[in-house]
N, C-alpha and C positions, 0 to 999 in steps of 0.2 A: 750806744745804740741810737741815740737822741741825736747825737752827731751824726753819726752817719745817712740819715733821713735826711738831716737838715742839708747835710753835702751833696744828696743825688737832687733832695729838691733846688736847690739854687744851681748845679751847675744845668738844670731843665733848662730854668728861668734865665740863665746868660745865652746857654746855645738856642732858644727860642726868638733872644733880643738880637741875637747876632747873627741868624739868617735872615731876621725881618731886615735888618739893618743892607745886608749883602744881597737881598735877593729884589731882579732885576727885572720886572712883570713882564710879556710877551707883550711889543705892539704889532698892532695889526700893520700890514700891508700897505701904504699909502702911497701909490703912482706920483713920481714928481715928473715927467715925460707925459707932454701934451700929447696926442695920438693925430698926426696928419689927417685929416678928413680933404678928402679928393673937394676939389673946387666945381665938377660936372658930374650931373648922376648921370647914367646910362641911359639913353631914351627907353631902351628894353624894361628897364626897372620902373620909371615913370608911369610908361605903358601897364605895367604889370599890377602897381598899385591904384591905378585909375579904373580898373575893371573891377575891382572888389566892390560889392557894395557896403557904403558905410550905415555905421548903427549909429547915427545920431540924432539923436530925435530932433525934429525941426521944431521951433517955437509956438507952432500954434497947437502940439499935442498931440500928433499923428505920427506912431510907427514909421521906424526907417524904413528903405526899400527893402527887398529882402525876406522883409523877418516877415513870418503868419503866423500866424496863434493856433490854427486851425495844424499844423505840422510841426506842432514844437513839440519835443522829446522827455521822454520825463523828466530824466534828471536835469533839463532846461526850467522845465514847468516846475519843478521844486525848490529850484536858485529863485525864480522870479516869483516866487509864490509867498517865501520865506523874505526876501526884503519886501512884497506889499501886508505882509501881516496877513496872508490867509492863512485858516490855520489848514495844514495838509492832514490829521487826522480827524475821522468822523467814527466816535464810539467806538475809541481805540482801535479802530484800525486806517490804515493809509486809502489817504482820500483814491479813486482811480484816476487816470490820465484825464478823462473825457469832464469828468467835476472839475478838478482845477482848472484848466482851461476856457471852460464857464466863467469860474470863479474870476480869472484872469479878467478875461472878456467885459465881465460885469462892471468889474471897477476898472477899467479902461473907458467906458462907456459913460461911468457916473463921474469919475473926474480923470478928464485925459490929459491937462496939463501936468497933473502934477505926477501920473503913472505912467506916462511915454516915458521921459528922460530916465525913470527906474528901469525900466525894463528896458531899453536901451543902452544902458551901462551894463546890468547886469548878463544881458547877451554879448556885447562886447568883453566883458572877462572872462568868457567862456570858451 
């Protein structure tokens, strides 16, 4: 009986050694084919992107074009809320639209340099 244990456990232990040994991990996907990128954009396309306003905040701390605080949507105002550390509830429950954007507001006003480029970025990944 001692034998027979001992035979199923070792032939585990070899067919264990011997799939690690044989087995041949998936690699990923890796493009060796440069992708031709056109030498002239399309003036339509040029045009197209030049009309958007951009979100980036200019250096002296003043909101893009574009964006108003006074028209931003909640689930905006709770992106932008949550990277400046306000907190969004007030005695367990969710702050409303019209508070956060105070809230916004306030600390835009108290330090603008360093809460444009946040709220700049975080409308821009939205």
């Amino acid at each position: 009986m001692e034998n027979f244990a001992l035979g199923i456990i070792l032939f585990i232990a070899y067919f264990s050694f011997l799939c690690c040994l044989l087995h041949q991990p998936h690699q990923p996907y890796i493009p060796t084919a440069v992708l031709d990128i056109p030498a002239a954009v399309p003036q339509q396309t040029v045009e197209q992107w030049s009309a958007k306003p951009t979100l980036l905040a200019t250096e002296i701390g003043t909101l893009p074009e574009g964006v108003d605080l006074d028209q931003l949507p909640l689930r905006k105002a709770r992106k932008v809320a949550k990277a400046l550390s306000i907190p969004q509830k007030l005695n367990g429950r969710d702050r409303p639209l019209s508070q956060l954007r105070v809230q916004i507001k306030k600390r835009l006003t108290e330090q603008p340099t360093e809460v444009a480029p946040i709220i700049a970025s975080v409308l821009q990944a939205c």
